[in-house]
N, C-alpha and C positions, 0 to 999 in steps of 0.2 A: 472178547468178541469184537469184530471188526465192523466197524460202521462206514458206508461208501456214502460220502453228503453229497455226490454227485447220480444217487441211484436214483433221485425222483426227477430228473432233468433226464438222465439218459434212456429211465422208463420210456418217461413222455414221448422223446424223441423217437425209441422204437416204436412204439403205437403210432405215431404218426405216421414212421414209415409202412408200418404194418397196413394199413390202415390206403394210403396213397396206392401200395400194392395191391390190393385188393380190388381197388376204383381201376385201378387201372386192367386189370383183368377181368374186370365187369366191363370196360368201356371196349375191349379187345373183343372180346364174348360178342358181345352187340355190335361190334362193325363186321364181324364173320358173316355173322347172321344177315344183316343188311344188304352188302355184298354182296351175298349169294342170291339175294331178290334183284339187284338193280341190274346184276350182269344177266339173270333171267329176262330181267325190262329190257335191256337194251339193245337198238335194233338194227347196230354195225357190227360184226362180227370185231373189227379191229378194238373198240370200245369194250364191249363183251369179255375178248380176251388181256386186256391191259385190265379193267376190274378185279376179273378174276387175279392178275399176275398180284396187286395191292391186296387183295383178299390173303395169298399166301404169307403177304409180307406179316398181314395182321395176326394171322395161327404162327409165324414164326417168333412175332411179340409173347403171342397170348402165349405160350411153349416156356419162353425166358422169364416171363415174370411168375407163370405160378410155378417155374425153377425156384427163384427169388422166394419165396411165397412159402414155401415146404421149408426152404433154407431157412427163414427166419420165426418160423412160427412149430415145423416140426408136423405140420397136418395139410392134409388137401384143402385147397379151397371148393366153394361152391360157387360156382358164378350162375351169375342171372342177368339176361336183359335188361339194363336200366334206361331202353332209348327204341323206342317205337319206330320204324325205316319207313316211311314213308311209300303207298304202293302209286306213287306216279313217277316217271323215271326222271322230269324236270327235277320235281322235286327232292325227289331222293337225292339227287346229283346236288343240288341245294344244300341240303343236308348232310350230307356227307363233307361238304368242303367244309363248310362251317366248322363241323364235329371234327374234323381234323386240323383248322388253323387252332381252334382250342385246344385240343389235345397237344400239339407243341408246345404251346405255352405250358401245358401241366408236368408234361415229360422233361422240360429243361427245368422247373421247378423241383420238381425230386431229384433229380440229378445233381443241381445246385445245393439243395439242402443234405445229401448224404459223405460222411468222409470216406464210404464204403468204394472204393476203386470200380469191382465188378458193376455194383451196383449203376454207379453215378454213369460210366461207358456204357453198359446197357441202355438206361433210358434215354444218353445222350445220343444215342445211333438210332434207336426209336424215333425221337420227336428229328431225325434228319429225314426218315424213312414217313414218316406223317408230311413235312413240309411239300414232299415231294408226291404224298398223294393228293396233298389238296391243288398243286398244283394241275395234276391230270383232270380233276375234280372240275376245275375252273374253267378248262379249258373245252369240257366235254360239255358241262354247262354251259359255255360260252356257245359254241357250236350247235347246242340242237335249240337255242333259245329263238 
């Protein structure tokens, strides 16, 4: 019989990533959602549809990770809201940047921590594609403040 002494380290490691995948298909789940209220709030047409254009970007995440997600577990996920959107559209815009300067930081973490190539490129285009909505975020906040 063959013993792997490296099986409860690489367990781990997948659970983590398992795990990181899921948070993050939870936190994609809840920015769609979000989204789809703020660009309802918001009351420039230009605004509106730049939301929306960030909204797509986030079902093109949420698309990729529970790819990811099947690939490493063999089952659908269940996602659920883990992040209440706020229904004022300051605030949302508030909220939103925030939840997205965060979410780079988490996205270049799992990226960091996997040797998995696909993997580690996916969420590293993610948290570029997050940097750059909290950007518009700041700015749209900026503007109607």
């Amino acid at each position: 019989m063959y013993y792997d002494q490296n099986y409860g380290i690489t367990h781990m490691r997948d659970q983590k990533l398992i795990s990181n995948v899921e948070k993050a298909i939870n936190g994609e789940y809840s920015a769609i959602s979000c989204y789809t209220k703020l660009a309802s709030l918001a009351k420039k047409e230009d605004e509106r549809k730049t939301i929306l254009e960030i909204r797509e970007d986030e079902v093109k995440h949420y698309h990729h990770f529970v790819s990811i997600y099947v690939n490493l577990t063999g089952r659908q996920p269940h996602p659920k809201i883990i992040e209440n959107c706020p229904d004022n559209y300051i605030d949302g815009l508030e909220f939103a940047l925030k939840d997205e300067q965060e979410t780079v930081d988490f996205y270049l973490s799992v990226s960091d921590g996997t040797s998995n190539q696909l993997i580690k490129n996916t969420f590293s285009r993610a948290a570029k594609d997050e940097q750059n909505h909290a950007v518009w975020f700041l700015y749209f906040y900026t503007k109607n403040r």
